[in-house]
C-alpha positions as a Python dict, from the first residue, in 0.01 Angstrom:
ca = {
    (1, 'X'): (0, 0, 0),
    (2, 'X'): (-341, -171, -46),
    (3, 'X'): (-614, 99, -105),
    (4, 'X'): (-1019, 133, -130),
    (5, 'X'): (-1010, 475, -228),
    (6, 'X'): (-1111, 461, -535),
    (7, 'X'): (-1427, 257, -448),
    (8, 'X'): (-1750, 395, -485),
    (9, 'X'): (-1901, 349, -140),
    (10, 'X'): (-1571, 494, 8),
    (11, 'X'): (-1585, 834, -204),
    (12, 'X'): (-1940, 831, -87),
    (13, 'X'): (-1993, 1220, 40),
    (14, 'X'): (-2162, 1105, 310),
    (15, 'X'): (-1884, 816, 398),
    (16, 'X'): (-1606, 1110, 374),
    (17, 'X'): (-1790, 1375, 565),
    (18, 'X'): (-1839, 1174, 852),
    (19, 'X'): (-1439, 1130, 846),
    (20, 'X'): (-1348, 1413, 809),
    (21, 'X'): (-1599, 1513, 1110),
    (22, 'X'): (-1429, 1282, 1369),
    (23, 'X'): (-1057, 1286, 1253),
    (24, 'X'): (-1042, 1684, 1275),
    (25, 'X'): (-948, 1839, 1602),
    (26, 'X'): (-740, 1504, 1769),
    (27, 'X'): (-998, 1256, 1676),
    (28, 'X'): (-929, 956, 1454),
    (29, 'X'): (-1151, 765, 1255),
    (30, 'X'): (-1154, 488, 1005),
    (31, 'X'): (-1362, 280, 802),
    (32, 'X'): (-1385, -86, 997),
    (33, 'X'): (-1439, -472, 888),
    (34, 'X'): (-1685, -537, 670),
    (35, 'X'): (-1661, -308, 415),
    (36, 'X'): (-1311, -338, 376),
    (37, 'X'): (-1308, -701, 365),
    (38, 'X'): (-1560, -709, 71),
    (39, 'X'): (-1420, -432, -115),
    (40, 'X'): (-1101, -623, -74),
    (41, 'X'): (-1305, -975, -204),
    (42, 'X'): (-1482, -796, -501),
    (43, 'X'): (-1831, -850, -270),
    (44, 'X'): (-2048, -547, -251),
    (45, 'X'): (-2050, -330, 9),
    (46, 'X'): (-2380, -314, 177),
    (47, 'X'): (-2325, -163, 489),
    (48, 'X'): (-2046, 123, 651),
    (49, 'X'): (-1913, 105, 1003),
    (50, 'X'): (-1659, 361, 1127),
    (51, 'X'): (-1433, 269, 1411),
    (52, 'X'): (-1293, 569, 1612),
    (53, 'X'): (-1078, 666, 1874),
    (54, 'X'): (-1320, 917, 1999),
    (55, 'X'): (-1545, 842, 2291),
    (56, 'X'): (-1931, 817, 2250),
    (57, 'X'): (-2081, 1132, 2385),
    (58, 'X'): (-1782, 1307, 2175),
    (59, 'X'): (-1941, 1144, 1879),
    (60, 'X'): (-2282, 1260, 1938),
    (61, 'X'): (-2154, 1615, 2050),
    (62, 'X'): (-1989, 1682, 1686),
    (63, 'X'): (-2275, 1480, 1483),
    (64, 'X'): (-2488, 1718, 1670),
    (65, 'X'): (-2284, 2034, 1611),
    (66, 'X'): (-2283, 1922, 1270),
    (67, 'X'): (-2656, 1921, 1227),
    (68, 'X'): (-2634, 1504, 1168),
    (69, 'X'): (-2894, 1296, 1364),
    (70, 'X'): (-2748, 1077, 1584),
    (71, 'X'): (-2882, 772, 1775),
    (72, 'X'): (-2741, 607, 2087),
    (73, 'X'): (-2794, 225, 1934),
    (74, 'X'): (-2558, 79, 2179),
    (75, 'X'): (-2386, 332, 2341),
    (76, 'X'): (-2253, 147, 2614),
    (77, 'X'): (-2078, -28, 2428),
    (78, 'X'): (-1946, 272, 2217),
    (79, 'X'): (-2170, 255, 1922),
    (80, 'X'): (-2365, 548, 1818),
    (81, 'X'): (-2514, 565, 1485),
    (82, 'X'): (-2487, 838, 1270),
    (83, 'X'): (-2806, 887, 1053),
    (84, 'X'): (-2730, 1108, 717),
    (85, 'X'): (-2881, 1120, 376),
    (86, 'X'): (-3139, 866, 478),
    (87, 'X'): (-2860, 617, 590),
    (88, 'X'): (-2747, 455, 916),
    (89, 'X'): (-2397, 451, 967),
    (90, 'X'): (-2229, 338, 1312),
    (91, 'X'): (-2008, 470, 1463),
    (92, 'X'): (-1784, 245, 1779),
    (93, 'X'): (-1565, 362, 1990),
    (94, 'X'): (-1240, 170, 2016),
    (95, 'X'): (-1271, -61, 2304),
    (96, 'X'): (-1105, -419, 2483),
    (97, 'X'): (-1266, -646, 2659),
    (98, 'X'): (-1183, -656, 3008),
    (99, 'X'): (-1461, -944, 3143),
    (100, 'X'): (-1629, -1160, 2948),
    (101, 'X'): (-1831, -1483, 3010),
    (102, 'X'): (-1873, -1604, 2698),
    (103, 'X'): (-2213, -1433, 2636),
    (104, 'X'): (-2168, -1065, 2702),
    (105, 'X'): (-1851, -831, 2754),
    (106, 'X'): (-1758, -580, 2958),
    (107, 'X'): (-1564, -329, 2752),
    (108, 'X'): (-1335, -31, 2820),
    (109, 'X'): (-1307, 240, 2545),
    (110, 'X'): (-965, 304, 2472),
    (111, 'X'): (-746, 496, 2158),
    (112, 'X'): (-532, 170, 2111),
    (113, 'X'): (-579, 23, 1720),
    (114, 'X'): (-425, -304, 1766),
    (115, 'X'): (-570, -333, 2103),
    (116, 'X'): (-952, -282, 1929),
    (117, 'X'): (-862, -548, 1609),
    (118, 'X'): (-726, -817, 1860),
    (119, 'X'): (-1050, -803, 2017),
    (120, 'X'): (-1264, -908, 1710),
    (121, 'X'): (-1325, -1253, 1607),
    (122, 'X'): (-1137, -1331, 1238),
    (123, 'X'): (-846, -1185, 1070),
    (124, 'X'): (-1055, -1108, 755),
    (125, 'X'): (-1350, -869, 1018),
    (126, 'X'): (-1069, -693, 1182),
    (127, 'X'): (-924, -488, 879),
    (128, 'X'): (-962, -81, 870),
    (129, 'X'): (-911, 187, 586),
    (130, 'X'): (-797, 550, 708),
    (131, 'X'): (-928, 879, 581),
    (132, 'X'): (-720, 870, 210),
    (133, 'X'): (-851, 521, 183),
    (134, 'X'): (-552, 325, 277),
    (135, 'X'): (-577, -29, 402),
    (136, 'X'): (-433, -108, 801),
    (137, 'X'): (-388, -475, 874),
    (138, 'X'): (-320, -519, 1268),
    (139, 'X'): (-360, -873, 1241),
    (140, 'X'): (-218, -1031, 914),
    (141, 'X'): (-617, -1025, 736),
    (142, 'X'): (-489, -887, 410),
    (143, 'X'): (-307, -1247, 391),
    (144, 'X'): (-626, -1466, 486),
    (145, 'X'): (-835, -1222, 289),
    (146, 'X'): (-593, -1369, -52),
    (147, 'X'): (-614, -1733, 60),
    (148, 'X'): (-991, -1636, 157),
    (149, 'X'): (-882, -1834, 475),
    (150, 'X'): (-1099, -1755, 772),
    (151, 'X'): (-902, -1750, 1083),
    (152, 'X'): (-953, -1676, 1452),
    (153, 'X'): (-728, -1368, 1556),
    (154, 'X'): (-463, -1511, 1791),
    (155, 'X'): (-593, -1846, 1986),
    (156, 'X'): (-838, -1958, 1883),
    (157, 'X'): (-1019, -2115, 2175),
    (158, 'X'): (-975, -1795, 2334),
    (159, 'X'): (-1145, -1618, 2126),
    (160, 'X'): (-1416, -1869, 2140),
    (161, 'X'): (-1419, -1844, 2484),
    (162, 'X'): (-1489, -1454, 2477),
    (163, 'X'): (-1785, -1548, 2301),
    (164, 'X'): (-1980, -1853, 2236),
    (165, 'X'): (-2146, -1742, 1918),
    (166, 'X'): (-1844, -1711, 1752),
    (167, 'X'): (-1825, -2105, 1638),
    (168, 'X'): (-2159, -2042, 1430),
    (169, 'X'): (-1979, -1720, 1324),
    (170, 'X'): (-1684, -1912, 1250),
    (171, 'X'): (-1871, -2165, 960),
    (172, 'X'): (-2097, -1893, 878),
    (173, 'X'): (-1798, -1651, 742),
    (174, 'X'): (-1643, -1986, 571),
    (175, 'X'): (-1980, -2015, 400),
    (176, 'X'): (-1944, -1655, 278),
    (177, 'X'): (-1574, -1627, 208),
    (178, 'X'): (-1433, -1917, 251),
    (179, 'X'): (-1220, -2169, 4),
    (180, 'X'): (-1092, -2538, 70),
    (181, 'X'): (-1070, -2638, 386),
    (182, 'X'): (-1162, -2469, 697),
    (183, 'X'): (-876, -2325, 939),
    (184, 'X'): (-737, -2659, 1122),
    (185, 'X'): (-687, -2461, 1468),
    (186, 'X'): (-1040, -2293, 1419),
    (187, 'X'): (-1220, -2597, 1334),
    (188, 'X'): (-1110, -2782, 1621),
    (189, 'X'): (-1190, -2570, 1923),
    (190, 'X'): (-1515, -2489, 1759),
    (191, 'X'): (-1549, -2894, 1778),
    (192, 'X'): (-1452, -2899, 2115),
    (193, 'X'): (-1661, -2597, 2266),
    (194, 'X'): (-1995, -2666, 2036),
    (195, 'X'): (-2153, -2793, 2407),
    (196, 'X'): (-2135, -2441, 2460),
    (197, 'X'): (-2360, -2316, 2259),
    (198, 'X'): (-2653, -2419, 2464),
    (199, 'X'): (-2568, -2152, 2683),
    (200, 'X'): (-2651, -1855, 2432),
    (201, 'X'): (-3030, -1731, 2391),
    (202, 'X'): (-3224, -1916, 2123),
    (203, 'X'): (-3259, -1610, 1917),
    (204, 'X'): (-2855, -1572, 1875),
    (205, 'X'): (-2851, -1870, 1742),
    (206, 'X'): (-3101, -1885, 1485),
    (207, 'X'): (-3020, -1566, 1380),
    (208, 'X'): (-2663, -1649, 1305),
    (209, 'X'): (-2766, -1987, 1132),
    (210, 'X'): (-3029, -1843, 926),
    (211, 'X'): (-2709, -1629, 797),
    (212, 'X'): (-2554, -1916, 719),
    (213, 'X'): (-2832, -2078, 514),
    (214, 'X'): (-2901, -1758, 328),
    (215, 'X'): (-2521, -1797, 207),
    (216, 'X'): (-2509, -1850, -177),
    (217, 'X'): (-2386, -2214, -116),
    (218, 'X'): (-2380, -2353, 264),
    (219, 'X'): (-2299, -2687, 167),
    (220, 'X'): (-1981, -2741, 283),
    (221, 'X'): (-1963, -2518, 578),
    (222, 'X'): (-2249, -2766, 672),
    (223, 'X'): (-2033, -3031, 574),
    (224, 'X'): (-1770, -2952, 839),
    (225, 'X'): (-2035, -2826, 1099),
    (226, 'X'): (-2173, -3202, 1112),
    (227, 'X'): (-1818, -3320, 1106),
    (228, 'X'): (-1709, -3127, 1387),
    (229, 'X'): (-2061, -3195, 1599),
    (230, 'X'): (-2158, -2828, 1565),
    (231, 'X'): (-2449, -2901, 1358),
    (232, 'X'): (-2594, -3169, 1576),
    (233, 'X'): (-2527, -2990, 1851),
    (234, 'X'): (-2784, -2682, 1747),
    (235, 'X'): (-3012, -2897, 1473),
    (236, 'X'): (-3038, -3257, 1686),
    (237, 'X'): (-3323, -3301, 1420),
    (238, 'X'): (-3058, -3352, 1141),
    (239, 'X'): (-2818, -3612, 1291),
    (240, 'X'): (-2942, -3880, 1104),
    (241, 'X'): (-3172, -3708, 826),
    (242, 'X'): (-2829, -3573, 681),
    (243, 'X'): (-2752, -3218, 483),
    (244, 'X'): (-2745, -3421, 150),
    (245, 'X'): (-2960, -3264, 5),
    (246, 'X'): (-2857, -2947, 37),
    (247, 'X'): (-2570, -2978, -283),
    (248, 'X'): (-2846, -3066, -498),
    (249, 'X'): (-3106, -2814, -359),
    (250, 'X'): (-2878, -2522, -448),
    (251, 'X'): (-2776, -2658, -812),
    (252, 'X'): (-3147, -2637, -835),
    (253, 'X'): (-3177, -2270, -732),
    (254, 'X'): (-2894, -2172, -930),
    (255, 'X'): (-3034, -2338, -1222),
    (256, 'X'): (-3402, -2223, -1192),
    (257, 'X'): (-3318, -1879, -1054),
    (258, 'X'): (-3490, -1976, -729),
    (259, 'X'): (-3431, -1740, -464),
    (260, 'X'): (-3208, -1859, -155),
    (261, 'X'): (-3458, -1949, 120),
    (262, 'X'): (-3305, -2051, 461),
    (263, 'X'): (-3628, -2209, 602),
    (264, 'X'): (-3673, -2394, 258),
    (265, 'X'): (-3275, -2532, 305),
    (266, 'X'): (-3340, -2563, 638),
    (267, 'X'): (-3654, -2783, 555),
    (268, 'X'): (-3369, -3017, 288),
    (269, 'X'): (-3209, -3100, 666),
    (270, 'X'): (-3454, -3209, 893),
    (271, 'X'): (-3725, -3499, 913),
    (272, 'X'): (-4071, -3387, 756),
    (273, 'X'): (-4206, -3457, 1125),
    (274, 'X'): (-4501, -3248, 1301),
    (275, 'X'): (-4357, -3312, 1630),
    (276, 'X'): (-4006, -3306, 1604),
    (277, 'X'): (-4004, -2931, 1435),
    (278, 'X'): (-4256, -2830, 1623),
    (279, 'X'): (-4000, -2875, 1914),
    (280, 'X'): (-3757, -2734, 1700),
    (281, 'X'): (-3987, -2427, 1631),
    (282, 'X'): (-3976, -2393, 2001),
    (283, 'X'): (-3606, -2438, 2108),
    (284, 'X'): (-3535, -2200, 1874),
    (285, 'X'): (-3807, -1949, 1869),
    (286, 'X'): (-3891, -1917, 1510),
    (287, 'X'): (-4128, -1662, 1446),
    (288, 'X'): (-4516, -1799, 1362),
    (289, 'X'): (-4484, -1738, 1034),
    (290, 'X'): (-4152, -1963, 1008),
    (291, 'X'): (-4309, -2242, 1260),
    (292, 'X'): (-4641, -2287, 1066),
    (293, 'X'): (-4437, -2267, 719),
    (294, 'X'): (-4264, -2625, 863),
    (295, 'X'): (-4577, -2716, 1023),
    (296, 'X'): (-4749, -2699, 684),
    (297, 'X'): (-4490, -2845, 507),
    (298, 'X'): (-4508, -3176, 780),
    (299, 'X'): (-4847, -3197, 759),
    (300, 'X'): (-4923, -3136, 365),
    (301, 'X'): (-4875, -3507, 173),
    (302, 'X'): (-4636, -3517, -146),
    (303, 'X'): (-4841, -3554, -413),
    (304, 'X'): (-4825, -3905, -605),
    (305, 'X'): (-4599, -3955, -921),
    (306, 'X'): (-4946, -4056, -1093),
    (307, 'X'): (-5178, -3747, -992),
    (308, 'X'): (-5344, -3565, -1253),
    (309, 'X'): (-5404, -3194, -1276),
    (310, 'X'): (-5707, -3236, -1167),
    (311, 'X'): (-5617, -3415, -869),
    (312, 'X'): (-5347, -3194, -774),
    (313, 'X'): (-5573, -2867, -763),
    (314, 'X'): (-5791, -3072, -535),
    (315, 'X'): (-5471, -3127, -300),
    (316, 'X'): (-5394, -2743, -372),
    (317, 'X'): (-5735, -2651, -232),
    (318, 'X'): (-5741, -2911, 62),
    (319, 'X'): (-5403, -2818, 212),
    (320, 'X'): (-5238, -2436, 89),
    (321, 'X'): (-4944, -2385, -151),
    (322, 'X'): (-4721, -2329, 128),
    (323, 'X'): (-4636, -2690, 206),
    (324, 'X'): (-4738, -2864, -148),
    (325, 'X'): (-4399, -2555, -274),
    (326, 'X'): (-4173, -2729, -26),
    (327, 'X'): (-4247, -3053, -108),
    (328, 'X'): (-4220, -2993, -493),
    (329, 'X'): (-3912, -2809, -482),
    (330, 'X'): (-3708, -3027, -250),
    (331, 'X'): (-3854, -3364, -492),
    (332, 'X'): (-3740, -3142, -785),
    (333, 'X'): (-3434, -3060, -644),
    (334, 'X'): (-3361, -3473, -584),
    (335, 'X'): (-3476, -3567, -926),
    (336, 'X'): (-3295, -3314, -1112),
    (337, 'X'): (-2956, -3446, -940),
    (338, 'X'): (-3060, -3781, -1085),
    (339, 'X'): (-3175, -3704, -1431),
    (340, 'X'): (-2825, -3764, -1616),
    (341, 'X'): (-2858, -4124, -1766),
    (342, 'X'): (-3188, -4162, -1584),
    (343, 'X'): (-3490, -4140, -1804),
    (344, 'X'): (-3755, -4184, -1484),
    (345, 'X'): (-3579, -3931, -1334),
    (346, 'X'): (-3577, -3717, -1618),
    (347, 'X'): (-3976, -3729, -1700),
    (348, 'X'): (-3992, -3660, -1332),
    (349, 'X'): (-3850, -3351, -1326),
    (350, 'X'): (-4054, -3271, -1553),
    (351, 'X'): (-4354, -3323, -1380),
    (352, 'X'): (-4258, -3149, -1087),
    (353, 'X'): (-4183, -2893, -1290),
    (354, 'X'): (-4477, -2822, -1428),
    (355, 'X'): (-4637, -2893, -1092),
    (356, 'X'): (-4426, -2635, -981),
    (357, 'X'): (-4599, -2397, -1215),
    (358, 'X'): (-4890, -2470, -1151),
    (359, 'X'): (-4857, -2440, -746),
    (360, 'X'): (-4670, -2095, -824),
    (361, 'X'): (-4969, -1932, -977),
    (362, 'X'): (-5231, -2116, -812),
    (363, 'X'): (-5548, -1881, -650),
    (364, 'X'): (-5794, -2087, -436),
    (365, 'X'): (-6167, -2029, -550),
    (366, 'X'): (-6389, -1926, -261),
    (367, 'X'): (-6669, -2139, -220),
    (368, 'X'): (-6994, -2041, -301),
    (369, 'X'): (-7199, -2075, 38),
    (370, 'X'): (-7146, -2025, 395),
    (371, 'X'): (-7304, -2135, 696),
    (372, 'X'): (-7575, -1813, 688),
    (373, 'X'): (-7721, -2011, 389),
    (374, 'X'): (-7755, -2375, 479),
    (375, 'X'): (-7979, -2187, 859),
    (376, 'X'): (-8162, -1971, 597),
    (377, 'X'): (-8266, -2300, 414),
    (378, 'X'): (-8400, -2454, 761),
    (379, 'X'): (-8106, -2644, 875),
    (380, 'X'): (-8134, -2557, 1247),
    (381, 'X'): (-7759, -2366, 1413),
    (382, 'X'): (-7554, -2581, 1544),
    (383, 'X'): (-7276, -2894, 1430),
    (384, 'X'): (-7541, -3012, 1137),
    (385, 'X'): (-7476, -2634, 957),
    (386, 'X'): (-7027, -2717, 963),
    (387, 'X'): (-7224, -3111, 849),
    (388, 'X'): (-7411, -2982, 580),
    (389, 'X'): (-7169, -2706, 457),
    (390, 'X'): (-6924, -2968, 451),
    (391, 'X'): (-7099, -3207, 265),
    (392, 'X'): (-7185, -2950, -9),
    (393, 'X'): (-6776, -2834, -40),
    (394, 'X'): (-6669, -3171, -90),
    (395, 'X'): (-6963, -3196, -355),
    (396, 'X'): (-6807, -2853, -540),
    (397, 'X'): (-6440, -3027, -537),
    (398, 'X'): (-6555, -3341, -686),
    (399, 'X'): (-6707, -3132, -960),
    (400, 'X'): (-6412, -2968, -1009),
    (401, 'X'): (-6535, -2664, -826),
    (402, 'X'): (-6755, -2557, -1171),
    (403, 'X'): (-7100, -2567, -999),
    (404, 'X'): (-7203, -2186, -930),
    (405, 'X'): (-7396, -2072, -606),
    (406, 'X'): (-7786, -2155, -780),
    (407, 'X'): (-7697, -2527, -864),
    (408, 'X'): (-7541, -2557, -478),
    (409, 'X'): (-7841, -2381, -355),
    (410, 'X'): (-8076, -2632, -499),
    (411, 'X'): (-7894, -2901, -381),
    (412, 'X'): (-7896, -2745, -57),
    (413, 'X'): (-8265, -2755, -50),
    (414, 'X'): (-8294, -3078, -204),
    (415, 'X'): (-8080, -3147, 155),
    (416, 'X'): (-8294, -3013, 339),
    (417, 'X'): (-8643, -3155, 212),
    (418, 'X'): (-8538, -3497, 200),
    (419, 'X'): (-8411, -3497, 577),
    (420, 'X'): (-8709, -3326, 698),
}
């Protein structure tokens, strides 16, 4: 019998006294999908959901008795989350699905096991360990969890149909756990239902594909995503750009201990063009901070192969870090793929690495005067101040921004008198 019992999170005393709170008097309770699967994969266990035959209010009524917070997340659809020792652990009632439209269900809470795991989405999510730890498998997981196959539960289309997200899903789990290639029958009715994804909200949809890009290496769940028209059908933008880059982009983070950045990987797919992800910003609802990252990164100019360091902490002050850090790591990434054999490619790494460096740890100066000084000096309010204060800025860059606020000052009056 396959067992987690001996693994850390599962001896956990707040993991076993929430067990043995809803499996005493009739209840039953057990540990469901992910943390089982990982345990099971050797992945660490981040997060604890309980799957019980009890209904919701039942829950709350013994957390309650029990002197555990509990808080009705999405209690009507049987999930109530048990907060204890600073940690939220949910808590879902054992359900079916008895409507669904391919966006939302209508569930019915039930005591039926099999009847609960046939209504999640892959083999390897639908996996549950009882109270001494022992592993259930309802739907042959324990298999695909070996092969590290993912694969629909039952038909696959059907499942699809249940819910539209679940193609994303589908890739984004291969990207995870997956090995070789993906599940035939699963790959092709993701292929043909991808039109439906335009029927889910924005949001669902980023969400789940920022999930996939934060995998360690999404390459080749993007590789069959593009082959099966999924990716075109949520990223248009990347059709004919390509997801090439992407191999050599996470070589590069692997090798330089970058930190996996979706919107970065993202940025390896798409056309450096204002408009085009600015519509994408928008289609998908990316938060500001997300939308002006791209925005930056379209609008900020690589910087030559010849600029100097000088030059470059011009471009630096002129246009942010924000961009100028895309730009260098995705040319980095594509040069370091090259270097092997190729001795331009190799002294351009280099560069861009120490460009890199340089962009890392950069701090822009704050010029000297503002627009309160160039009226004090009898420049009249109005556009000649943003003129004059402009004039004097570019002045301070092309000096290298060394002259201090009494050398702009005179020059500032030296403005002044010879206009007047």
């Amino acid at each position: 019998m396959t067992s987690v019992a001996g693994e850390t999170w599962f001896r956990d005393a707040a993991v076993q006294r929430i067990l043995a709170l809803l499996n005493a008097d009739g209840g039953e309770a057990r540990v469901a999908g992910g943390a089982v699967r990982n345990a099971l994969m050797g992945i660490a266990v981040a997060d604890v959901d309980i799957a019980t035959t009890l209904r919701p209010e039942v829950v709350v009524e013994r957390a309650s008795g029990a002197g555990i917070k509990a808080v009705p997340t999405g209690i009507e659809h049987g999930t109530v989350t048990l907060v204890l020792d600073g940690r939220g652990f949910e808590v879902t009632t054992l359900r079916r699905d008895i409507e669904t439209d391919g966006r939302h269900a209508v569930v019915e809470f039930g005591t039926d096991w099999k009847a609960d795991a046939e209504r999640r989405d892959l083999t390897i999510n639908a996996l549950y360990a009882d109270m001494r730890g022992e592993v259930i498998d309802l739907v042959e997981g324990l298999k695909d969890i070996s092969s590290r196959t993912v694969r629909f539960i039952g038909d696959a289309s059907q499942r699809i149909a249940e819910d539209h997200l679940r193609i994303l899903r589908f890739f984004r789990f291969f990207a995870y756990y997956g090995s070789g290639r993906p599940d035939a029958d699963g790959l092709r009715a993701c292929a043909r239902a991808k039109e439906k994804l335009s029927s889910l909200s924005a949001e669902r949809v980023w969400t789940e594909t920022k999930k996939l890009l934060a995998a360690p290496d999404p390459s080749r769940a993007l590789l069959w995503m593009r082959q099966s028209g999924v990716l075109t059908q949520i990223l248009p933008e990347s059709e004919k750009w390509g997801i090439d880059g992407i191999h050599s982009l996470v070589a590069a983070e692997k090798s330089l201990g970058w930190k996996a950045e979706p919107l970065l990987r993202l940025s390896a797919m798409v056309p450096p063009d204002g408009q085009r992800l600015e519509a994408l910003a928008k289609r998908l609802r990316l938060s500001n901070a997300d939308a002006l990252k791209l925005e930056r990164w379209a609008s900020t100019p690589m910087p030559p192969d010849e600029v100097t360091d000088v030059g470059f902490t011009r471009l630096l002050y002129r246009h942010g870090t924000d961009g100028i850090l895309t730009r260098i790591k995705l040319a980095l990434a594509s040069a370091r793929a090259a270097v092997e054999g190729d001795p331009v490619a190799m002294r351009k790494s280099a560069r861009l690495s120490q460009l890199l460096t340089t962009a890392e740890n950069y701090v822009k100066p704050n010029f000297p005067l503002s627009g309160a000084d160039v009226v004090a000096a009898g420049v009249p309010a109005g556009k000649r101040v943003g003129e004059v204060l402009k004039e004097l800025e570019e002045f301070w860059i092309s000096r290298n921004f060394l002259p201090e606020r009494p050398e702009l000052a005179a020059r500032l009056e030296t403005m002044v008198s010879e206009k007047n």
